[in-house]
C-alpha positions as CSV (number, residue, x, y, z in Angstrom):
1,X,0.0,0.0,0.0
2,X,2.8,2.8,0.9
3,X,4.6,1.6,-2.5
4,X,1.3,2.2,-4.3
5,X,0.9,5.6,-2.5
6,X,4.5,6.4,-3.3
7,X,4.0,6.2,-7.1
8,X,0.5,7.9,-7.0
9,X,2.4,10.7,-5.6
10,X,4.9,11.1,-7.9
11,X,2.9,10.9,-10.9
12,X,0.7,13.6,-9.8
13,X,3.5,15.4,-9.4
14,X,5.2,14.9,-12.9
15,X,1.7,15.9,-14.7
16,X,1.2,18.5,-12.1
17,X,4.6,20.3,-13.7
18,X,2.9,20.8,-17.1
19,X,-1.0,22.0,-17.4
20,X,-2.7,19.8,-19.8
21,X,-6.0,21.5,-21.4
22,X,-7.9,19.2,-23.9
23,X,-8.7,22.0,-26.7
24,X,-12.2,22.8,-28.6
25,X,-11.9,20.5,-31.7
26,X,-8.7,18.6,-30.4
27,X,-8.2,14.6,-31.9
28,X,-6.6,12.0,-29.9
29,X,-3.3,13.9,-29.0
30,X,0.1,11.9,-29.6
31,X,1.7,11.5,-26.6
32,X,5.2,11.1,-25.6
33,X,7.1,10.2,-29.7
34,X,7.3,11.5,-33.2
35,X,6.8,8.7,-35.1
36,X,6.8,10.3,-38.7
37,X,7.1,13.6,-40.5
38,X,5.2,16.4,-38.3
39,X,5.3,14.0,-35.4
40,X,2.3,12.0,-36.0
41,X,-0.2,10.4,-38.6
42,X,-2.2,13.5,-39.0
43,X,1.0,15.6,-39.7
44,X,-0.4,17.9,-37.4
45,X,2.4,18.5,-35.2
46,X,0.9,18.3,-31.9
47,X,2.3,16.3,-29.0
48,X,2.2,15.9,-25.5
49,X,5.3,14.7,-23.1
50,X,5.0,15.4,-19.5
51,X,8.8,15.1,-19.4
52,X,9.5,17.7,-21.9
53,X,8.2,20.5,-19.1
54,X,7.7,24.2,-19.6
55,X,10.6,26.2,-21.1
56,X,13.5,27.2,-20.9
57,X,15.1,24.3,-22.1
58,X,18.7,23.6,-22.0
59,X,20.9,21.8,-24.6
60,X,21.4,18.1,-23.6
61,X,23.5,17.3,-26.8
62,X,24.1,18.3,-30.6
63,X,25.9,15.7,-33.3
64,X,27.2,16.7,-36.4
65,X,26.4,14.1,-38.7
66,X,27.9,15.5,-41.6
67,X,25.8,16.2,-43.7
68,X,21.9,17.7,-44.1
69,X,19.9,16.3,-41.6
70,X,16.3,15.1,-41.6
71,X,13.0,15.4,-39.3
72,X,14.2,13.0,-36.9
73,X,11.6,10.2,-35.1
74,X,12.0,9.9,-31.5
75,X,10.6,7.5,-29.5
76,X,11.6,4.1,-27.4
77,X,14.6,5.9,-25.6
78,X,16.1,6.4,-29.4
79,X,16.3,9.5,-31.8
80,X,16.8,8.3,-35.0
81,X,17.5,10.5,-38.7
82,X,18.9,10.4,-41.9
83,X,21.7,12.6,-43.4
84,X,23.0,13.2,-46.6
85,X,26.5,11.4,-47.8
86,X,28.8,14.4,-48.4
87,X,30.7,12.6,-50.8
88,X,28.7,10.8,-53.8
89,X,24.4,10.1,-53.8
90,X,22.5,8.4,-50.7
91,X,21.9,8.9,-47.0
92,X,23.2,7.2,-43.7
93,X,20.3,6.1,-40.8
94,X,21.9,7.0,-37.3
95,X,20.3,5.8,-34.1
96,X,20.9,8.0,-31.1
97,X,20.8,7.2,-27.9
98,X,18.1,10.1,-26.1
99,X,20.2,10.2,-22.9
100,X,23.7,10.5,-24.3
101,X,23.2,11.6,-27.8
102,X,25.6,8.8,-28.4
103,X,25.4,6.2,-31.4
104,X,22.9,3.3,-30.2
105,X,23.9,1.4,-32.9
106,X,26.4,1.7,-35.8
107,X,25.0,3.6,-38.8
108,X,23.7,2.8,-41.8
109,X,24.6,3.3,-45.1
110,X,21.0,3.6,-47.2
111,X,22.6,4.2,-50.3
112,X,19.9,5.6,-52.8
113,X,19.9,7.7,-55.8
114,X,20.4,11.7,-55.1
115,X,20.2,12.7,-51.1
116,X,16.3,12.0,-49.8
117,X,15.3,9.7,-47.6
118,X,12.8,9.6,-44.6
119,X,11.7,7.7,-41.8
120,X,8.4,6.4,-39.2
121,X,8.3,4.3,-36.5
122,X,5.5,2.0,-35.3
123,X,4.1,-1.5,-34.4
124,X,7.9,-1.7,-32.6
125,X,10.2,-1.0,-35.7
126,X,11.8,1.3,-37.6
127,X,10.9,2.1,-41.1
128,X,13.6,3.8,-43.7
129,X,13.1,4.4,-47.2
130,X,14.7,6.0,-49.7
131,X,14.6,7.9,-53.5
132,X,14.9,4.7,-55.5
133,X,11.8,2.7,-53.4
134,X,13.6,0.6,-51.0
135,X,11.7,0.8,-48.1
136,X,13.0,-1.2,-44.6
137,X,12.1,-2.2,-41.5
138,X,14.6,-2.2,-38.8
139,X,14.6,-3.2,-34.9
140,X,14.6,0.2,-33.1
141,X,16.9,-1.7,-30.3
142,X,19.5,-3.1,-32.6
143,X,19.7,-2.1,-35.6
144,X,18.7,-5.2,-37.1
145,X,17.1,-5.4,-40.7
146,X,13.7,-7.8,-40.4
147,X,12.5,-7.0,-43.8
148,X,13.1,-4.9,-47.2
149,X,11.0,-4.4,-50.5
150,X,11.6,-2.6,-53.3
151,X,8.0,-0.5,-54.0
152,X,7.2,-1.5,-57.7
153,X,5.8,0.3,-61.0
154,X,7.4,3.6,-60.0
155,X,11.4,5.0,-59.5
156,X,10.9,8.5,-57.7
157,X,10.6,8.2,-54.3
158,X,9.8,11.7,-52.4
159,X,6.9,11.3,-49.8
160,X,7.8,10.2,-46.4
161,X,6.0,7.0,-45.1
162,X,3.4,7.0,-42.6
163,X,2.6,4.2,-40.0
164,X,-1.0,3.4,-39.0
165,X,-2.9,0.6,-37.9
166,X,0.0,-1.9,-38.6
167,X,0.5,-0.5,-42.3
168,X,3.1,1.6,-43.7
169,X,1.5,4.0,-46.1
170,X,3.7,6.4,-49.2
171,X,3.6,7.4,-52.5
172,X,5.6,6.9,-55.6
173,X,6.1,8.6,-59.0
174,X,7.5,8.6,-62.1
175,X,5.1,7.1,-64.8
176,X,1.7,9.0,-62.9
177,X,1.8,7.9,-59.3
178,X,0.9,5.4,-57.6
179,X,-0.1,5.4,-53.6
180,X,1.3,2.4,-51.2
181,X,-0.4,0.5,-48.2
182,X,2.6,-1.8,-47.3
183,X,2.1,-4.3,-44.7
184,X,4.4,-3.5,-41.4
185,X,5.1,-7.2,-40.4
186,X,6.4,-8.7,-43.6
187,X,6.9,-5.9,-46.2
188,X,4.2,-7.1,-48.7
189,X,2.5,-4.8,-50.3
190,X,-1.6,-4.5,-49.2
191,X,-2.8,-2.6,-52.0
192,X,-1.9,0.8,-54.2
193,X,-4.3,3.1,-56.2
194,X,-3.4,5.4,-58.9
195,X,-3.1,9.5,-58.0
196,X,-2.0,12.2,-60.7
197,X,1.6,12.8,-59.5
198,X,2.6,10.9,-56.2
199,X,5.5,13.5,-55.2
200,X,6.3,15.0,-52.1
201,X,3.4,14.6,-49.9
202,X,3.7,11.9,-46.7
203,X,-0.3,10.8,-46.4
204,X,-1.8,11.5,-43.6
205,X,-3.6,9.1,-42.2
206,X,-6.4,8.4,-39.4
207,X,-9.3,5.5,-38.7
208,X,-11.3,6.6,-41.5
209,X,-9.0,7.9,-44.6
210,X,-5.6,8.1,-46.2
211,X,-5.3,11.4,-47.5
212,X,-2.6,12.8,-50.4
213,X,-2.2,15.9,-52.0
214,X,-0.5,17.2,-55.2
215,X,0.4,19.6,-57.1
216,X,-3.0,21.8,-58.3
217,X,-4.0,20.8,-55.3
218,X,-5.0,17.5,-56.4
219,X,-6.5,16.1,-53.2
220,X,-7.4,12.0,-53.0
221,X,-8.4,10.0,-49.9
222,X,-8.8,6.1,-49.7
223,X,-10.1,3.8,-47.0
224,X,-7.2,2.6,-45.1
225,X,-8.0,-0.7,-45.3
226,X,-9.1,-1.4,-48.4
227,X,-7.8,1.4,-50.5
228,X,-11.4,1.9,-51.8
229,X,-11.4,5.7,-53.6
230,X,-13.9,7.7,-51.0
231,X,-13.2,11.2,-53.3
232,X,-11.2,13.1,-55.3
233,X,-10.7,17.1,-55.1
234,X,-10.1,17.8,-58.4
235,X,-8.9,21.0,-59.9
236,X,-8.2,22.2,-63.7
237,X,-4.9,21.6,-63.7
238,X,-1.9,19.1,-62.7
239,X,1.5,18.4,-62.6
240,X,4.5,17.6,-60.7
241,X,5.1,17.9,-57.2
242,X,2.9,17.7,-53.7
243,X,2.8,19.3,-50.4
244,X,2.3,17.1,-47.1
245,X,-1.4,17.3,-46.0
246,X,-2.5,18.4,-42.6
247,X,-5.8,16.6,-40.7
248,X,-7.1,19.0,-38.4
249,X,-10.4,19.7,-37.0
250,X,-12.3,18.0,-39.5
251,X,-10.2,20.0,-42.3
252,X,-7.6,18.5,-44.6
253,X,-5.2,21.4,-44.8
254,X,-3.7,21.6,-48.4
255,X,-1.0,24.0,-50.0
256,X,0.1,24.3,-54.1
257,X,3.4,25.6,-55.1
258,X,1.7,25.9,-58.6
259,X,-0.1,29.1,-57.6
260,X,-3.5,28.1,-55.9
261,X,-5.1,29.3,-52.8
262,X,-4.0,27.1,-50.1
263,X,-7.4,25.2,-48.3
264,X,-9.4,23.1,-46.0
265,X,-11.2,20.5,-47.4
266,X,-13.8,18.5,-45.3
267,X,-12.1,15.3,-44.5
268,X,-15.7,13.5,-45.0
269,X,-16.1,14.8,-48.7
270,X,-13.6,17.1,-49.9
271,X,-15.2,19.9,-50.5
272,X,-13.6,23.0,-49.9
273,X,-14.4,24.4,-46.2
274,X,-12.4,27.3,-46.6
275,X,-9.6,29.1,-48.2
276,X,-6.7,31.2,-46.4
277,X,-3.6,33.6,-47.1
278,X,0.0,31.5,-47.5
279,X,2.8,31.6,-49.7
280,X,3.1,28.7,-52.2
281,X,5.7,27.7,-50.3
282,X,4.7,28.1,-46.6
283,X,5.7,25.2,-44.7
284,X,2.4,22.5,-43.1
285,X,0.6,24.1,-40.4
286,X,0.5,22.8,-36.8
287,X,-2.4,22.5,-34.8
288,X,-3.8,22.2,-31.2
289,X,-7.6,21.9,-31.3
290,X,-8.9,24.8,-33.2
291,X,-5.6,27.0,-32.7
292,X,-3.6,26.7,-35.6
293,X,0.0,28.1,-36.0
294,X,1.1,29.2,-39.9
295,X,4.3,30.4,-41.1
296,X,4.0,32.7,-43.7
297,X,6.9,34.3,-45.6
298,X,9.2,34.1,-42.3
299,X,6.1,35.6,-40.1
300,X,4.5,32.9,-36.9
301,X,0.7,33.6,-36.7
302,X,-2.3,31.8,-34.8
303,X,-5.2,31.3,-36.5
304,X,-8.9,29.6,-35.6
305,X,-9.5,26.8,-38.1
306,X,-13.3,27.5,-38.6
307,X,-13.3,31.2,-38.7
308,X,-9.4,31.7,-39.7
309,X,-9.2,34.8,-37.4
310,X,-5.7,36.1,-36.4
311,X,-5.0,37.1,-32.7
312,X,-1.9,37.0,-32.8
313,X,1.7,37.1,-35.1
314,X,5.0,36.8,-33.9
315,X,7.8,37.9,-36.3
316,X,11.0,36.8,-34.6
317,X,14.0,37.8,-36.9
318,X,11.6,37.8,-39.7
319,X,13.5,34.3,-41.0
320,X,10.9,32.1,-39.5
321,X,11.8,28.9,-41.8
322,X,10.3,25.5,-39.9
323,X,7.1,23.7,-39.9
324,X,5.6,24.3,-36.3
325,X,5.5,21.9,-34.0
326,X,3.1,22.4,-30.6
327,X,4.2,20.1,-27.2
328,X,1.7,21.0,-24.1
329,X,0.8,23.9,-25.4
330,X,4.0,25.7,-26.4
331,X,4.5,26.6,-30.1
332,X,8.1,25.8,-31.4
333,X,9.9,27.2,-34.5
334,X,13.0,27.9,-35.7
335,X,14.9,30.0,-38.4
336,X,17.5,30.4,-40.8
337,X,19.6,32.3,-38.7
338,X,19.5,29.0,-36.0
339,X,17.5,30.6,-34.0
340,X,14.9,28.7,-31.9
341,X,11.9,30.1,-30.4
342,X,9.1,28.8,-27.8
343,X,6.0,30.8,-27.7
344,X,2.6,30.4,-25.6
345,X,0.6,28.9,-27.8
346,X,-2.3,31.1,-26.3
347,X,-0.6,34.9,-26.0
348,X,2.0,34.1,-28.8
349,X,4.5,35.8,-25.8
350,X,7.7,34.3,-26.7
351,X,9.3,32.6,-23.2
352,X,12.6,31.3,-24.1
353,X,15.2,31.6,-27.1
354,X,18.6,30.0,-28.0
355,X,21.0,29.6,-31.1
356,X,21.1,26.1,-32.3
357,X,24.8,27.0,-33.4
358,X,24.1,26.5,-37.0
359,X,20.8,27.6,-39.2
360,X,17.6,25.5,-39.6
361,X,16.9,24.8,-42.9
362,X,13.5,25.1,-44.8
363,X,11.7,22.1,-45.1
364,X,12.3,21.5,-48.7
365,X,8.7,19.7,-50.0
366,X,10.1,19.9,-53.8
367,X,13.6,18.7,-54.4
368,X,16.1,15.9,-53.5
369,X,19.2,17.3,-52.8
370,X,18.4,16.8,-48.6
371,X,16.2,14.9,-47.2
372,X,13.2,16.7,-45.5
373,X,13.7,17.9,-42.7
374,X,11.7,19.3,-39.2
375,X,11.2,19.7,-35.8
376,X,10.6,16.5,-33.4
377,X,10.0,15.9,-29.9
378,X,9.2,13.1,-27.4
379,X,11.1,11.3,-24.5
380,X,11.6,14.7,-22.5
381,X,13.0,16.5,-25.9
382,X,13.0,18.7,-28.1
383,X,15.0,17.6,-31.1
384,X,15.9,20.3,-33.8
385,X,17.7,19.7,-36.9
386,X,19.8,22.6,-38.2
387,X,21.6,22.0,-41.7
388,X,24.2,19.1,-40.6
389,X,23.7,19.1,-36.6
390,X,21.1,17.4,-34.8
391,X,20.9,19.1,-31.8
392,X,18.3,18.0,-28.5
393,X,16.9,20.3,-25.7
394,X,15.3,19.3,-22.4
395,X,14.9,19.9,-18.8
């Protein structure tokens, strides 16, 4: 009985050290990992980690892996990422340990043509995959490969998977493109459907849909199961390229480099819900309930998803260059300069500040010479990726 006591107290204690609030029009939060691109399924970049705690932060370790870094995952004690060879094509996988920000295990060369690759974690593995198709499955704890498969019918490679419900889901093109549902436990492929492009957009993924966008804001989503078309946005144009959707409050959040007003689609039909202000090449939004955070031509701003009103912007140094990420409540971006910010998500007050030591590079949705890169968090961290460092924060 006093043991019991003993660990109720503590507990209360570790959530009592960050306040939780469950927002209007919040999904099933993502608690404790990143497990893909924008941390979770949805790409929304929301998380909660009791252990992370309310800035300031302080640097528990930075790597230089020589070369440009990617979003990393973190999750099971491990914060894993890609970098790009400096000398010839491919990437090398590097598995951290959180604690040290020591190697777990030796790294890995993923070869590959050009300098993409990207990673997601789930069901207990690892999953890497690179420009040419390959797509593996690794033991988080080892390093161990437990399956490989090369994706068929296409040979470019640029949209970060997505683990779900024991699937790994991506895209593919080259001759059209072609969408993936790849099983996690053996590597065989579940089914695929046909899309107008298949570049640079990591599906995002929930119960009820897989959802893909490219360029023309040529929106698709599937059941998850069965790959079953449920609609199609279509638009008057097409052509190459994609941006990474965001599921939030209902909306699937879509941006077009090609010129057209970025949107949110009801996730149930895809019709358009609403329209708002971005540059083609704003980076995904994040989320928290109905508070969204945009970046916009180096500028932070809030906005409500249903009514789109601003209350507040933060400008920063006006280089404002990552996809936002939100853990607890507190907004987190960075710039080119390598400047970090935390923000109330609330206020927008800005409550703690360093220099990375090196600057944070756009997440580039469009070419291959880098893999993508982004914020992560999870295990008591922030994890920031700024041009060849990989760089972790925490209390």
């Amino acid at each position: 009985m006093k043991l019991r006591r003993t660990i109720t107290v503590l507990l209360g204690a570790a959530l009592s050290a960050v306040t939780l609030v469950t927002p209007v029009g919040a999904q099933p939060t993502q608690t404790g990992s990143s497990t893909t691109y924008q941390v979770n399924a949805r790409h929304d970049g929301s998380l909660v980690d009791t252990a992370v705690g309310a800035p300031p932060l302080s640097q528990k370790w930075s790597r230089d892996l020589g070369g440009s870094v990617s979003y990393p995952i973190v999750a099971g004690g491990r914060v894993f990422a890609t970098a790009a060879t400096p000398n010839g094509y491919g990437t090398t996988l590097y598995a951290i340990d959180a604690a040290t920000g020591e190697n777990a295990w030796k790294p890995v060369d993923l070869g590959g043509t050009y300098w993409w690759s990207a990673l997601a974690y789930g069901g207990g593995r690892l999953y890497a995959q690179t420009y040419d198709g390959t797509l593996t499955a690794y033991n988080p704890a080892t390093g161990a490969e437990i399956w490989t498969v090369k994706l068929p019918g296409q040979y470019s490679f640029t949209s970060p998977p997505t683990f779900a419900g024991g699937v790994v889901y991506t895209g593919g093109a080259g001759s059209g493109g072609t969408v993936y549902a790849v099983d996690a436990a053996d590597g065989a492929v579940r089914w695929t459907q046909p899309v107008a492009n298949g570049d640079n957009s990591s599906p995002a993924v929930t119960a009820n849909g897989v959802y893909v966008s490219y360029a023309c804001e040529q929106t698709y989503a599937f059941d998850p199961k069965s790959g079953s078309p449920i609609w199609h946005h279509r638009t008057d144009c097409s052509g190459g390229g994609g941006r990474t959707p965001v599921l939030a409050d209902g909306g699937v959040w879509i941006r077009d480099d090609a010129g057209m007003t970025p949107a949110a689609l009801n996730a149930a039909d895809g019709e358009v819900r609403s329209t708002y202000e971005a540059d083609g090449w704003s980076p995904a939004p994040a989320f928290d309930g109905r508070q969204g955070y945009f970046v916009d031509e180096g500028v932070l701003q809030e906005r409500h998803s249903r009514t789109l009103a601003t209350r507040w912007k933060f400008e920063g140094d006006g280089q404002i260059s990552t996809a936002p990420i939100v853990v607890n409540g507190y907004v987190y971006v960075g710039s080119r300069t390598g400047r970090l910010w935390a923000l109330n998500g609330a206020t927008g007050q800005s409550v703690w500040s360093t220099d990375v030591g090196a600057p944070i590079n756009d997440p580039d949705e469009h070419n291959v010479s880098q893999p993508l890169t982004g914020l992560g968090a999870g295990g008591g961290l922030v994890v920031v990726p700024a041009t060849d460092r990989l760089v972790a924060y925490g209390q």
